[in-house]
Backbone as numpy.savetxt, mean C-alpha at the origin, in Angstrom:
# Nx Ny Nz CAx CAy CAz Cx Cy Cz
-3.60 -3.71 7.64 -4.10 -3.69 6.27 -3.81 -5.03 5.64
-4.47 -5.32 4.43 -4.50 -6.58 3.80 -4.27 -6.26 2.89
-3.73 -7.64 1.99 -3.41 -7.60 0.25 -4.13 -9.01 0.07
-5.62 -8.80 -0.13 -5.89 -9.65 -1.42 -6.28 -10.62 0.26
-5.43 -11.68 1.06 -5.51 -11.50 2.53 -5.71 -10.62 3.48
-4.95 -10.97 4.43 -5.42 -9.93 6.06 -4.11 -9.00 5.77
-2.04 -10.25 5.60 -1.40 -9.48 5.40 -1.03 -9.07 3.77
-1.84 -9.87 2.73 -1.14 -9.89 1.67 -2.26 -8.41 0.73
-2.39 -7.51 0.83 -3.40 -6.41 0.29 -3.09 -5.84 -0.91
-2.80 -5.03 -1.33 -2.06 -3.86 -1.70 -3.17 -3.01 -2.77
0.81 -1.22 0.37 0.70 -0.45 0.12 0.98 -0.90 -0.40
-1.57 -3.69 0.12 -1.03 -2.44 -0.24 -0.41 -2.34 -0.02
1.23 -1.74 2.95 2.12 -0.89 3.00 0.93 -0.58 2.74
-0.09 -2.66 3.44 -0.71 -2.89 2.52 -0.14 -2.14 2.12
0.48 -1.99 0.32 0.68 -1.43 -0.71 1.74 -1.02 -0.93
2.36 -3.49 -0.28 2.40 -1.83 -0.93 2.99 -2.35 -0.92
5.71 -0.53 -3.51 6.07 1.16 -2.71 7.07 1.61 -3.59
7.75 2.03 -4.04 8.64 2.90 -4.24 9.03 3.28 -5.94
8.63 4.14 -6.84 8.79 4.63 -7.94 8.11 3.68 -8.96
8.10 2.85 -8.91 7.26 1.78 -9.39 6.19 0.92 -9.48
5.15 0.40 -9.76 4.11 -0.41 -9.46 4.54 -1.04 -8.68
5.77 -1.89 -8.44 6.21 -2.80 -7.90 6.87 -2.25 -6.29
7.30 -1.17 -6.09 7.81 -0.79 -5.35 6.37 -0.30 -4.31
5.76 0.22 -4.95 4.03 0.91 -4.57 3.37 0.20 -3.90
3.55 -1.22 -4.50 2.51 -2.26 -3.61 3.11 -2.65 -2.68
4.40 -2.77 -2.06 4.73 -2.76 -1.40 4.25 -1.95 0.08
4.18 -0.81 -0.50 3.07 0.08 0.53 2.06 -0.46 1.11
1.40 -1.03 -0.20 -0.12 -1.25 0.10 -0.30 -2.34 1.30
1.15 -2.91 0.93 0.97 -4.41 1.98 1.31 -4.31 3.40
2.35 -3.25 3.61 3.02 -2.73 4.93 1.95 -2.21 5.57
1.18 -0.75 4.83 0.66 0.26 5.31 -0.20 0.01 6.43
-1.24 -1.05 6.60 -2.13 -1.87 7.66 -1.83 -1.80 8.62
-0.26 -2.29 9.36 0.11 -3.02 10.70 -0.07 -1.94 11.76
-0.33 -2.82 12.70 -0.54 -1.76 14.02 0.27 -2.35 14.99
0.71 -1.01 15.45 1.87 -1.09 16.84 1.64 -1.22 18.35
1.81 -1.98 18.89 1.51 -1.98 20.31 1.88 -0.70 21.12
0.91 -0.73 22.04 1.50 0.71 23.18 3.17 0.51 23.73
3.09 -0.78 24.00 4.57 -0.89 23.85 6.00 -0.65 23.27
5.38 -0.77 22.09 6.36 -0.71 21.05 6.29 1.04 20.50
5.37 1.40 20.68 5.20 3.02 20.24 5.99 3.89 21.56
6.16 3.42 22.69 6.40 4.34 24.19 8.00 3.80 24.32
8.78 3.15 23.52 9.99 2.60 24.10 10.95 2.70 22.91
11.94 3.17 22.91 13.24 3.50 22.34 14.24 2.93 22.61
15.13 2.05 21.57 16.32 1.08 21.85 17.13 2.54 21.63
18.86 2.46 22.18 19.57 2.95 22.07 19.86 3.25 20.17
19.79 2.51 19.81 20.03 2.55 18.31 19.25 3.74 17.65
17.55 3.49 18.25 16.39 4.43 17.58 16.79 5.46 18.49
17.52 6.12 19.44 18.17 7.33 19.98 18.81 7.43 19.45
19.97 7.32 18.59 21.22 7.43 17.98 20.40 8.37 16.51
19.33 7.47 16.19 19.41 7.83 14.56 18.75 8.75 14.49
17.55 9.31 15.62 16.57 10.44 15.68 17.62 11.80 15.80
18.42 11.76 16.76 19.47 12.83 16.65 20.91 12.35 17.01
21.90 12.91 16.02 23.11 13.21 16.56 23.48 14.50 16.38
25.35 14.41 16.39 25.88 16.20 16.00 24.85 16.99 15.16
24.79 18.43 16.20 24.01 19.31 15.28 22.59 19.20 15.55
22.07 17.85 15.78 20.45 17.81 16.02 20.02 17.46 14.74
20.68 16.83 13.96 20.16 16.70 12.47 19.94 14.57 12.72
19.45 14.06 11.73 18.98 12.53 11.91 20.22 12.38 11.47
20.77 10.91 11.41 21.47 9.85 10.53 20.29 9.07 9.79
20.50 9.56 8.97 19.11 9.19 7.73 19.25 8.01 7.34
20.42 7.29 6.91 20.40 5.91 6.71 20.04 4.93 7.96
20.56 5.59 9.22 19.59 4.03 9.79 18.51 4.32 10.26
18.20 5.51 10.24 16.76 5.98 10.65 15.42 5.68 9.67
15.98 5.55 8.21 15.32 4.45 7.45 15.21 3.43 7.76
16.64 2.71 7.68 16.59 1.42 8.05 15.70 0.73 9.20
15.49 1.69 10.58 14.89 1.47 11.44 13.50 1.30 11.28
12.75 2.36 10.48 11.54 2.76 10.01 11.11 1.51 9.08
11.88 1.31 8.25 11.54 0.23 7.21 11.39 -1.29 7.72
12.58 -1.29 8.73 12.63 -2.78 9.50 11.22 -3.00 10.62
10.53 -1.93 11.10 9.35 -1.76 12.22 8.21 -2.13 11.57
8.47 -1.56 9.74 7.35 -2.04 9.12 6.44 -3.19 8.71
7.71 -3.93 8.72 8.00 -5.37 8.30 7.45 -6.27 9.81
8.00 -5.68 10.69 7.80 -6.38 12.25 6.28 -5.84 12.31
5.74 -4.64 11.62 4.73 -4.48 12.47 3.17 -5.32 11.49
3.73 -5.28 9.99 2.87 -6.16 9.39 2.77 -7.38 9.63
3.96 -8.03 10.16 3.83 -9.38 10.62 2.69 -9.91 11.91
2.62 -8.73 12.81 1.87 -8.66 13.97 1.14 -7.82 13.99
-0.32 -7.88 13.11 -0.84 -7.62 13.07 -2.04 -8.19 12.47
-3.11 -8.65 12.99 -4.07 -10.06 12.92 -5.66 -9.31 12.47
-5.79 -7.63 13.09 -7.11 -6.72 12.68 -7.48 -7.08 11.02
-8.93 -7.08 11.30 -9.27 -6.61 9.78 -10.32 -5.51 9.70
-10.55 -5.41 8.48 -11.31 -3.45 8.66 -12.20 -4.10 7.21
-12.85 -3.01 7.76 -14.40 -2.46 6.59 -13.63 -0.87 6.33
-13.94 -0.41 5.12 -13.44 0.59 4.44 -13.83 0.85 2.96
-13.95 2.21 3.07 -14.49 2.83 1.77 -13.01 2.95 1.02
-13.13 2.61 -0.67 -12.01 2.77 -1.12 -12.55 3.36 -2.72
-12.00 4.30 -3.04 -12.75 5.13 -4.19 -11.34 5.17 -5.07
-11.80 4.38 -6.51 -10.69 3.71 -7.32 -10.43 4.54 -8.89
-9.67 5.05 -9.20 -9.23 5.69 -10.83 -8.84 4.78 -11.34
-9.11 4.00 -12.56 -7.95 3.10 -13.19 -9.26 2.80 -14.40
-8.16 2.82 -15.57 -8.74 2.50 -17.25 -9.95 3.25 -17.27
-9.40 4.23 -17.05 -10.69 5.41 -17.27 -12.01 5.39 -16.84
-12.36 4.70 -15.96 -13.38 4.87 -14.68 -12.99 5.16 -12.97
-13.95 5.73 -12.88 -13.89 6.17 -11.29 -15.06 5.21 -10.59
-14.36 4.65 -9.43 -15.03 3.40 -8.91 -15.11 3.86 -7.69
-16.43 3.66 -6.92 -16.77 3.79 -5.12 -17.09 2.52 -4.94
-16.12 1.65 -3.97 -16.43 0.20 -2.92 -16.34 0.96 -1.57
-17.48 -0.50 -1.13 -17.66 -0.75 0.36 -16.87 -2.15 0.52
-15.64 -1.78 1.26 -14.84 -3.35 1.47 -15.01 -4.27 2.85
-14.90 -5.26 2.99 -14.61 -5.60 4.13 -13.36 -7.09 3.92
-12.50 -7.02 4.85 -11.88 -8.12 4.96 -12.09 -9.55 5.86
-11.50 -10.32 5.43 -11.96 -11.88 5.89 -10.35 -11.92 6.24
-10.27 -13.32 6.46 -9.25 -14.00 7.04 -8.82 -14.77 5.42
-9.65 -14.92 4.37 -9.76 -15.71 3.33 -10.14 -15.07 1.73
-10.18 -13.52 2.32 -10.08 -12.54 1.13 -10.91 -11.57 1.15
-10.41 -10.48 0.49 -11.68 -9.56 0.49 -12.68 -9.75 0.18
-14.21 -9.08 0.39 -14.87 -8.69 0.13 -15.72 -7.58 -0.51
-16.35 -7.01 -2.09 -15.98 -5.57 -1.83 -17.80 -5.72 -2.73
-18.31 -4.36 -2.69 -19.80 -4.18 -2.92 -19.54 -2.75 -3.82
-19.30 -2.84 -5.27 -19.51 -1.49 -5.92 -20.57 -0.37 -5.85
-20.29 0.61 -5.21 -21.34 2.00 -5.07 -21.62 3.02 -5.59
-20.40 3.28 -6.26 -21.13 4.43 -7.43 -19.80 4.03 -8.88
-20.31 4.61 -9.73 -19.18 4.78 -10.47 -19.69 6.04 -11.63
-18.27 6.15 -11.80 -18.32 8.06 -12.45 -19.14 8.91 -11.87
-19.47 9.00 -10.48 -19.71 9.96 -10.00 -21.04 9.24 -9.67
-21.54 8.69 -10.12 -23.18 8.06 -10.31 -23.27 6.92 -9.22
-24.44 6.88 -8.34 -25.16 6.03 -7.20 -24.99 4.93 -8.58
-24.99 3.42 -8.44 -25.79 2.36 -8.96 -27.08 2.62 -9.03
-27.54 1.86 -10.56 -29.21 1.78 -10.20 -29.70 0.61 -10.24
-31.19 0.69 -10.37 -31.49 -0.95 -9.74 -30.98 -2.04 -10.08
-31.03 -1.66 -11.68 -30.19 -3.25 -12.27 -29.06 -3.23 -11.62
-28.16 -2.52 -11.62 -26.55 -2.65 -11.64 -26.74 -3.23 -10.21
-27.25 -2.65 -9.36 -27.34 -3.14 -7.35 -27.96 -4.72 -7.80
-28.25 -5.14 -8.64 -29.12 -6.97 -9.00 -27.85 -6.87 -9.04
-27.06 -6.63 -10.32 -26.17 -7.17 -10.87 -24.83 -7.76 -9.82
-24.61 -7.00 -8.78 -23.71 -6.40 -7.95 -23.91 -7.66 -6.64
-25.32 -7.91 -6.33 -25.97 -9.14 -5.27 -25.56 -10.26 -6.21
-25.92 -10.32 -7.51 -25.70 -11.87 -7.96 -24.06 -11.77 -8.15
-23.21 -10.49 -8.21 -21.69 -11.02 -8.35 -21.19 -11.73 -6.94
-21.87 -10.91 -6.03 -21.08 -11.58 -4.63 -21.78 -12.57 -4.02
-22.73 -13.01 -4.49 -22.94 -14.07 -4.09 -22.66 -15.09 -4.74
-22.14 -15.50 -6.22 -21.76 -16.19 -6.87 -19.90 -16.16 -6.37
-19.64 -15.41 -5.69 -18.20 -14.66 -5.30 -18.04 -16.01 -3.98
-18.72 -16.12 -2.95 -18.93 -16.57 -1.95 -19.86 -18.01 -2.02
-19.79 -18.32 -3.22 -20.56 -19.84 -3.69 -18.93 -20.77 -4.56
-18.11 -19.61 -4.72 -17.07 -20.11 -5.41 -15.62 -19.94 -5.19
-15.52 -21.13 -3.34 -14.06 -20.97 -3.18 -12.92 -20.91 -3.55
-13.10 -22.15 -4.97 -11.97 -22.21 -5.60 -11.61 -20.82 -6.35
-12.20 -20.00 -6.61 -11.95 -18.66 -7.40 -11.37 -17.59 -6.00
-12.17 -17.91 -4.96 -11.03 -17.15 -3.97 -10.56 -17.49 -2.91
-9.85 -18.97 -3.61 -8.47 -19.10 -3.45 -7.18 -18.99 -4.24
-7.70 -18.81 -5.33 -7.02 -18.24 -6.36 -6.77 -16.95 -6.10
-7.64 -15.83 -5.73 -7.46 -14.64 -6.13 -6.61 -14.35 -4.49
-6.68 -15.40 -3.72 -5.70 -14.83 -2.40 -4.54 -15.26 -2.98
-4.40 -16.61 -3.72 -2.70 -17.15 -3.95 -1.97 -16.36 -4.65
-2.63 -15.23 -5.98 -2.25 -14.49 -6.96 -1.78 -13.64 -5.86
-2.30 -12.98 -4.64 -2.23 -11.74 -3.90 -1.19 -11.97 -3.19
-1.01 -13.27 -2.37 0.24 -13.73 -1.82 1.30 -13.57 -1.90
1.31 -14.12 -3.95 2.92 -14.28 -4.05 3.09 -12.91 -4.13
2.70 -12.13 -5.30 2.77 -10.62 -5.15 3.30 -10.15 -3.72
2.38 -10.36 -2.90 2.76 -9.95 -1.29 4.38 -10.19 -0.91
4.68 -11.30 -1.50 5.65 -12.04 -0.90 6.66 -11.71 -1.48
6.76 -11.42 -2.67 7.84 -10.68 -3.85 8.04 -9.08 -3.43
7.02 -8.80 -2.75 6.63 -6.96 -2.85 7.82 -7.14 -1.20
7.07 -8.18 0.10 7.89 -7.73 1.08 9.68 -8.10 0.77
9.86 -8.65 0.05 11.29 -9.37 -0.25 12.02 -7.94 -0.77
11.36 -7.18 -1.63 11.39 -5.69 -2.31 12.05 -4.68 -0.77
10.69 -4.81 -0.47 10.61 -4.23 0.73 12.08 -4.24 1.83
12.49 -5.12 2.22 13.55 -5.67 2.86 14.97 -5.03 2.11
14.87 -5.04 0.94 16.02 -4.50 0.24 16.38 -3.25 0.29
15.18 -2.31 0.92 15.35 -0.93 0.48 16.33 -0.11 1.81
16.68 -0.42 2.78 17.97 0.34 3.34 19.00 -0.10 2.82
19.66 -0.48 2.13 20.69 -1.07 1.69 20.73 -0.74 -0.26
19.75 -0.44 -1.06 19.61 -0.42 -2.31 19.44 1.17 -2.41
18.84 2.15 -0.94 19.18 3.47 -1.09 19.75 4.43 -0.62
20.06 5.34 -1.22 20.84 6.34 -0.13 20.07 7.84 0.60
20.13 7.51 1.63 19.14 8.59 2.30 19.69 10.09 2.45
18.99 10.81 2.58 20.03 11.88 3.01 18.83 13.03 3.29
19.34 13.46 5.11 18.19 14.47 5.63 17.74 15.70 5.11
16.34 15.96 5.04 16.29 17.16 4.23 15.15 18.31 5.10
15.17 17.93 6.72 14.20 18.67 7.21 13.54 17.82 8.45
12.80 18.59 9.23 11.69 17.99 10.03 11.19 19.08 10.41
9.83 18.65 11.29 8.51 19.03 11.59 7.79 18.19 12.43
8.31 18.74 13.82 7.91 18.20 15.26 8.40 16.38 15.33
7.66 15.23 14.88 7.97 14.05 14.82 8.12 13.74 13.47
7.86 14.35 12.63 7.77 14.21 10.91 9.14 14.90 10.58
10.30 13.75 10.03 11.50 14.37 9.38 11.66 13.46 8.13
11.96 14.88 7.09 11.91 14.85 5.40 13.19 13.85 5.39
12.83 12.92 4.47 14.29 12.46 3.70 14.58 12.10 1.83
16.00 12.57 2.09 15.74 12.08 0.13 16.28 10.98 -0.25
16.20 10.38 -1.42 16.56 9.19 -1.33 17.18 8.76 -3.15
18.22 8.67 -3.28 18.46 8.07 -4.70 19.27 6.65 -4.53
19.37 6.23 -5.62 20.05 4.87 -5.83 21.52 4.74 -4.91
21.71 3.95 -4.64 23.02 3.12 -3.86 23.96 2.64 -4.92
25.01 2.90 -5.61 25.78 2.43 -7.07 25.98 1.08 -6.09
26.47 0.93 -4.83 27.14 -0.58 -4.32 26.24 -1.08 -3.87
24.97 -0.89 -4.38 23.83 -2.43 -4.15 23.61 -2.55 -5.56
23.86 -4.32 -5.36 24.16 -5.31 -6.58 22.48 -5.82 -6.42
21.50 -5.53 -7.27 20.21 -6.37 -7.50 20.27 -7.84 -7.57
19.56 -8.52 -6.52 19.38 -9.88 -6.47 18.65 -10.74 -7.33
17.43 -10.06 -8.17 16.90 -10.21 -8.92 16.49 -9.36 -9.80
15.69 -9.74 -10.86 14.98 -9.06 -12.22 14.10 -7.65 -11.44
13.29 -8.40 -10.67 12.61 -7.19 -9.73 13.34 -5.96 -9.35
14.02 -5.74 -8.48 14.96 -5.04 -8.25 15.92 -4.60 -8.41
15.80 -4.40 -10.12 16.51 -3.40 -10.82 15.99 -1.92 -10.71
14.82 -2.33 -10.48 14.13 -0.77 -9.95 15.04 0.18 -9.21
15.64 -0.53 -8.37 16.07 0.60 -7.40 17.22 1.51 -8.05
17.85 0.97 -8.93 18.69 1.69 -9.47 18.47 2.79 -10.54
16.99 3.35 -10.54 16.33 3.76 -11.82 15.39 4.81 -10.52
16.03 5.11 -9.26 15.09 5.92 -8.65 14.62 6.96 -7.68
13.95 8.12 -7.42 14.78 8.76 -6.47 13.66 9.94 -5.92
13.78 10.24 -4.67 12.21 10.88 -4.38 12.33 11.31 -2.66
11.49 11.50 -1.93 11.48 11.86 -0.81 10.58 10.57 -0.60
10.66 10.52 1.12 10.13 10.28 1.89 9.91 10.74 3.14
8.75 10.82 3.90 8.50 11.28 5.26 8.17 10.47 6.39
9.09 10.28 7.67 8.88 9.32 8.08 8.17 9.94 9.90
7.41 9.01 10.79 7.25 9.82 12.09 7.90 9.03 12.79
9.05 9.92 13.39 9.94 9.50 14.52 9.69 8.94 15.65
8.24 9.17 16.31 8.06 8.80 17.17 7.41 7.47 17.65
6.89 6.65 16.26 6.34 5.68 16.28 6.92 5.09 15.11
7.72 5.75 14.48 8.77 4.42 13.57 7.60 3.71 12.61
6.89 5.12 11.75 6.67 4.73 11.04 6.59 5.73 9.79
6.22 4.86 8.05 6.46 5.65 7.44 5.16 6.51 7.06
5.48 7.29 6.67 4.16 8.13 6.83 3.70 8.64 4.71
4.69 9.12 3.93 4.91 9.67 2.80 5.81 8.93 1.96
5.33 8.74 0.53 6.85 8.44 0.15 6.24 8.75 -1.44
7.46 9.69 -2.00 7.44 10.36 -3.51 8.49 10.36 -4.33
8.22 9.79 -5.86 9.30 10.44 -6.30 9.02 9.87 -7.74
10.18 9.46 -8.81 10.30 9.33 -10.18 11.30 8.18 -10.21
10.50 7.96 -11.44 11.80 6.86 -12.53 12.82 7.99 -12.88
14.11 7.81 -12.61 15.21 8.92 -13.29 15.77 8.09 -14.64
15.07 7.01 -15.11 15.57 6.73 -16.51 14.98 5.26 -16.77
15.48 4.83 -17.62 14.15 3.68 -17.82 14.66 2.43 -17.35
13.56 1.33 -17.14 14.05 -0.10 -16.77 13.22 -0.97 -17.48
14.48 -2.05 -17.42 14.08 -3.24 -18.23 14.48 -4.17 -17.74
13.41 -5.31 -17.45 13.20 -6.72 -16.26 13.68 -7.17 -18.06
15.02 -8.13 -17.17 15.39 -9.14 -18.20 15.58 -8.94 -19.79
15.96 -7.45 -19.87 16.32 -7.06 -20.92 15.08 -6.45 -22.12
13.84 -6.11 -20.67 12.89 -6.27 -22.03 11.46 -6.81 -21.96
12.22 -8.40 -21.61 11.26 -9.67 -22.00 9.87 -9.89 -20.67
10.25 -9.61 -19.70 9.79 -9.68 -18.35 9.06 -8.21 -18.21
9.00 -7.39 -19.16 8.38 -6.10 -19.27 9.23 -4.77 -18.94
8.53 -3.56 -18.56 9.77 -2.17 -18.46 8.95 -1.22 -18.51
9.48 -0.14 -17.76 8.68 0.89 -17.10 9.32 2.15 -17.50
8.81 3.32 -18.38 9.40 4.17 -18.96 10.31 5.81 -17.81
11.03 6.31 -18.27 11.98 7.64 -17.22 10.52 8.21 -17.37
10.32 9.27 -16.18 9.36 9.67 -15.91 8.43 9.59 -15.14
8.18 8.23 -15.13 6.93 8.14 -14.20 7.08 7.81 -12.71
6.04 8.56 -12.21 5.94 8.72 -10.90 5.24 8.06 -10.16
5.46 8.14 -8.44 4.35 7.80 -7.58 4.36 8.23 -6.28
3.09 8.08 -5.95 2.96 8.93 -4.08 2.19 7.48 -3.71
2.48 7.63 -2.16 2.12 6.61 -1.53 1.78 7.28 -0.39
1.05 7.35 0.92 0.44 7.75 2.01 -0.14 6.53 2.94
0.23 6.55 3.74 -0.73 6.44 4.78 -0.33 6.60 6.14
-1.29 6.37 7.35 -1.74 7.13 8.72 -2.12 6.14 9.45
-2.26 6.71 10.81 -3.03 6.27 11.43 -4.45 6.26 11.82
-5.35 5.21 11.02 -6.38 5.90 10.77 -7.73 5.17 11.78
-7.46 4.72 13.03 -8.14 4.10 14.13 -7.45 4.21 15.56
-6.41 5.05 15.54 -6.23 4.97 16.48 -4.74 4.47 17.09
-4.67 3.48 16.89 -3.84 2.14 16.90 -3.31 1.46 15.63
-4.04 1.72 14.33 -3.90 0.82 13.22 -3.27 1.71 11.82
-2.35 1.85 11.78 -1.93 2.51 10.20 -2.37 1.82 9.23
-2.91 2.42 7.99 -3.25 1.57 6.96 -2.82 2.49 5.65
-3.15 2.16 4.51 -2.92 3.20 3.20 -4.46 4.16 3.47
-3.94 5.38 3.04 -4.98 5.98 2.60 -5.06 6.75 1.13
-3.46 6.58 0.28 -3.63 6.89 -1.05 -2.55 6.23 -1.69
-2.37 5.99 -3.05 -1.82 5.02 -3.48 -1.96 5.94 -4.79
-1.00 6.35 -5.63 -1.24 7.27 -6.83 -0.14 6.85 -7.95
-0.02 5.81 -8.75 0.83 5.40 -9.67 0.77 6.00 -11.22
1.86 6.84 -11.76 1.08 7.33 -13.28 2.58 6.90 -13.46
2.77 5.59 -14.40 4.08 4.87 -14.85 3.25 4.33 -16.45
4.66 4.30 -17.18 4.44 3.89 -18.54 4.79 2.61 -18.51
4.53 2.19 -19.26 5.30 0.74 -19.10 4.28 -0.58 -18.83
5.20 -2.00 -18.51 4.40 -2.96 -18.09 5.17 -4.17 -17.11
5.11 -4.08 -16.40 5.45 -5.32 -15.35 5.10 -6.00 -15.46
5.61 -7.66 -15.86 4.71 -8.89 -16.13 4.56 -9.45 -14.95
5.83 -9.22 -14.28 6.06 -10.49 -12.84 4.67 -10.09 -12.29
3.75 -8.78 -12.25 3.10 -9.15 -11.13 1.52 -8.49 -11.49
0.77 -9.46 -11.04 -0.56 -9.41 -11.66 -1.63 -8.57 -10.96
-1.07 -7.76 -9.87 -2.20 -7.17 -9.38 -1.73 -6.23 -9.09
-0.86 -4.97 -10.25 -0.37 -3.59 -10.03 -1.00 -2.99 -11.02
-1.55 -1.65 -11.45 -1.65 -1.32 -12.55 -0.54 0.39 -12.43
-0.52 0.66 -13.69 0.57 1.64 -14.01 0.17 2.69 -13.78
-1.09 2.81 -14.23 -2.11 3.83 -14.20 -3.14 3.81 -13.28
-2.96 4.24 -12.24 -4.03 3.90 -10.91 -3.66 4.71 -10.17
-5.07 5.30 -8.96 -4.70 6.28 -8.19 -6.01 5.52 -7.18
-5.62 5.55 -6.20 -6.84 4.90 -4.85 -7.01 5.95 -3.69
-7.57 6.18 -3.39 -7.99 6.47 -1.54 -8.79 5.84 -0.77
-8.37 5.51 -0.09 -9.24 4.74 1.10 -9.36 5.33 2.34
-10.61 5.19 2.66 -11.13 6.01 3.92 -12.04 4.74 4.86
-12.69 6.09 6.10 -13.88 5.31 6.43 -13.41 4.07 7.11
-12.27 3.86 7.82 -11.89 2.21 8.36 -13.19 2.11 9.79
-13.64 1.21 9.92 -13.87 0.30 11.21 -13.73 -1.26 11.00
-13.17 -1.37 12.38 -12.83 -2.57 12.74 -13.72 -3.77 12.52
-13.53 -4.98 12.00 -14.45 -5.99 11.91 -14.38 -7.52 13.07
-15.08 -8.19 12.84 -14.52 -9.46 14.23 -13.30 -10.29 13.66
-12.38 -10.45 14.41 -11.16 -11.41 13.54 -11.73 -12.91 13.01
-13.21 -13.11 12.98 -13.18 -14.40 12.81 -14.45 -14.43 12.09
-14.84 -12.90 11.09 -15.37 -12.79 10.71 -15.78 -13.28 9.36
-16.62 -14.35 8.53 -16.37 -15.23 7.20 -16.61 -14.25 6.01
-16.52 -14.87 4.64 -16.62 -14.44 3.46 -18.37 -14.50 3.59
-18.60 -15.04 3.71 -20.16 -15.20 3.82 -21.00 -14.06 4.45
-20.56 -14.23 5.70 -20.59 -13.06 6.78 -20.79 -11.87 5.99
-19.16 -11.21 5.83 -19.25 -10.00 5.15 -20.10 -9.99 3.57
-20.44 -10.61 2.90 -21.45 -10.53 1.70 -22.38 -10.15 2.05
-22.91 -10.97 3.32 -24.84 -11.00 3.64 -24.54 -9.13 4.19
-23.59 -8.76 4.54 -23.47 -7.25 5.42 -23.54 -6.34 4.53
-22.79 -6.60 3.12 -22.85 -5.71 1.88 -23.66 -5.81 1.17
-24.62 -6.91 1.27 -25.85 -6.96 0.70 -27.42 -6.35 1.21
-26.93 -6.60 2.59 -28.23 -6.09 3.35 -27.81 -4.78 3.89
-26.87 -4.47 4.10 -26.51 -2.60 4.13 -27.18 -1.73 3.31
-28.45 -0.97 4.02 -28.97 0.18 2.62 -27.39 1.29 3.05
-26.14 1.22 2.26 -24.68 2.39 2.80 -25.18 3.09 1.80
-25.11 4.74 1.93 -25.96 6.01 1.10 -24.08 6.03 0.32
-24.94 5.62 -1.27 -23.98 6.12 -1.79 -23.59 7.14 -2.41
-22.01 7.74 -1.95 -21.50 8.58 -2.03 -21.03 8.64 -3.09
-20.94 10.45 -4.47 -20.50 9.91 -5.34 -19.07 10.13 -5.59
-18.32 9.47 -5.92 -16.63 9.83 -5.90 -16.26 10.80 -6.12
-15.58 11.16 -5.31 -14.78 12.65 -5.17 -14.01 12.80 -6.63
-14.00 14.01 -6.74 -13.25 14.03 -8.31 -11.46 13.95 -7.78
-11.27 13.45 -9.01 -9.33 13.13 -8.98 -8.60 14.19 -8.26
-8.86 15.19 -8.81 -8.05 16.25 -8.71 -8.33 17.29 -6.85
-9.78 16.91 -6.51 -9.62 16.69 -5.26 -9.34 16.08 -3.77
-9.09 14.73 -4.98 -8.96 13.72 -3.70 -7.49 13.83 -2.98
-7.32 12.74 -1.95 -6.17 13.51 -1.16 -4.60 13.12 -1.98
-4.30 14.38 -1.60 -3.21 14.49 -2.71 -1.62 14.75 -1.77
């Protein structure tokens, strides 16, 4: 999966993660990477230790840790890009794209919105955005550098989280074992960002057998404030779900992304508080496929548009 790039998207964890906008995208950015047959069929002594000890129950802290650290290794190595339907909630419209990724940024072709096919004008309107999109590098290279740093702040996030939480087993189901997770009092935040973690607390579901994460839920248990305030703050209450799968085979990516947080995060420009995504529909594209490329494909595609699934059915 990609953020905004191939690795910079957003869980997304692409996107991506955790109780927060900020934690969420974290997801968005992980969620993408795909694991070699290798790496899915082979178990270090360590990843035996944490799947079971006494009792048959996990050691939940490094069995995170393990899960979280594979994520990181597996977004790094991972070079695929995908075409994908992604059907968007945010500021009170419901949005259907046809995406495809580049090496140099997305690409995306709007298909329905509020339920409604485009009509002729709006499909003009929609050819002259992306092609004016793909006439104007300097605008996306901007919109990858904005996605980057984000990316780059979100995996730094990312990295912190065996150590900023405390796990503790709450179940399994064949390769799928439940865990819960609240704040760590003896992790000291390195930065403004990651005060979050101390403000948070939720499940996650992880699959044992490929060391990866699969679920992750939960709440603000009280409020936060980046820099006292000034840097923005996110109200007790709000929640988020994050998902994704394996959805080719070989390739995990996000397939939902559901943020309902009060508040406002300044540090980072491409989260919203209020947003809920699903993404479906992946196939694979050529790794050396251009911005150009994918336009002329979303332009000359008659794709039957579908009209967005309502909120309350989408995957939840």
């Amino acid at each position: 999966m990609s953020f905004g790039s191939h690795n910079n998207r957003a869980f997304t964890l692409r996107g991506v993660w955790i109780v927060s906008a900020i934690l969420l995208a974290i997801i968005a950015i992980i969620a993408g990477a795909s694991l070699s047959a290798e790496t899915q069929s082979s178990k270090s002594k360590a990843e035996e230790k944490a799947v079971s000890n006494r009792g048959g129950k996990v050691d939940a802290q490094q069995l995170a840790r393990e899960v979280l650290t594979n994520e990181l290794k597996a977004e790094q190595s991972d070079n695929t890009l995908w075409r994908f339907r992604k059907a968007e909630w945010k500021n009170g419209k419901e949005q259907l794209y046809d995406v495809i990724e580049t090496k140099h940024g997305d690409v995306s072709r709007l298909l329905a919105e509020n339920g409604k096919p485009l009509n002729a004008e709006q499909q003009r309107a929609e050819n002259a955005r992306i092609q004016k999109l793909t006439n104007e590098s300097d605008e996306l290279k901007k919109q990858v550098q904005t996605l980057k740093r984000d990316g780059d702040q979100e995996t730094k996030l990312l990295a912190m989280l065996p150590d900023a939480l405390l796990y503790h087993y709450a179940g399994r189901k064949g390769d799928l074992v439940r865990l819960t997770f609240k704040p760590n009092p003896k992790f000291h935040a390195s930065s403004h960002e990651a005060e979050v973690f101390h403000h948070m607390s939720g499940v996650m579901v992880l699959n044992t057998k490929v060391k990866r994460l699969v679920e992750l839920r939960g709440r603000l248990t009280s409020e936060v404030k980046f820099f006292g305030g000034i840097l923005g703050h996110l109200d007790k209450g709000g929640t988020f779900a994050v998902k994704q799968a394996d959805v080719a085979g070989t390739h995990w990516d996000m397939t939902l992304l559901d943020t309902e947080l009060n508040g406002k995060a300044l540090f980072f420009k491409t989260i919203a508080v209020h947003e809920k995504r699903v993404e479906s529909n992946y196939q694979r594209v050529p790794e050396d496929i251009t911005v150009q490329q994918a336009a002329q494909i979303l332009r000359k595609d008659k794709t039957e548009s579908a009209a967005v699934p309502s909120k309350k059915n989408a995957t939840n």
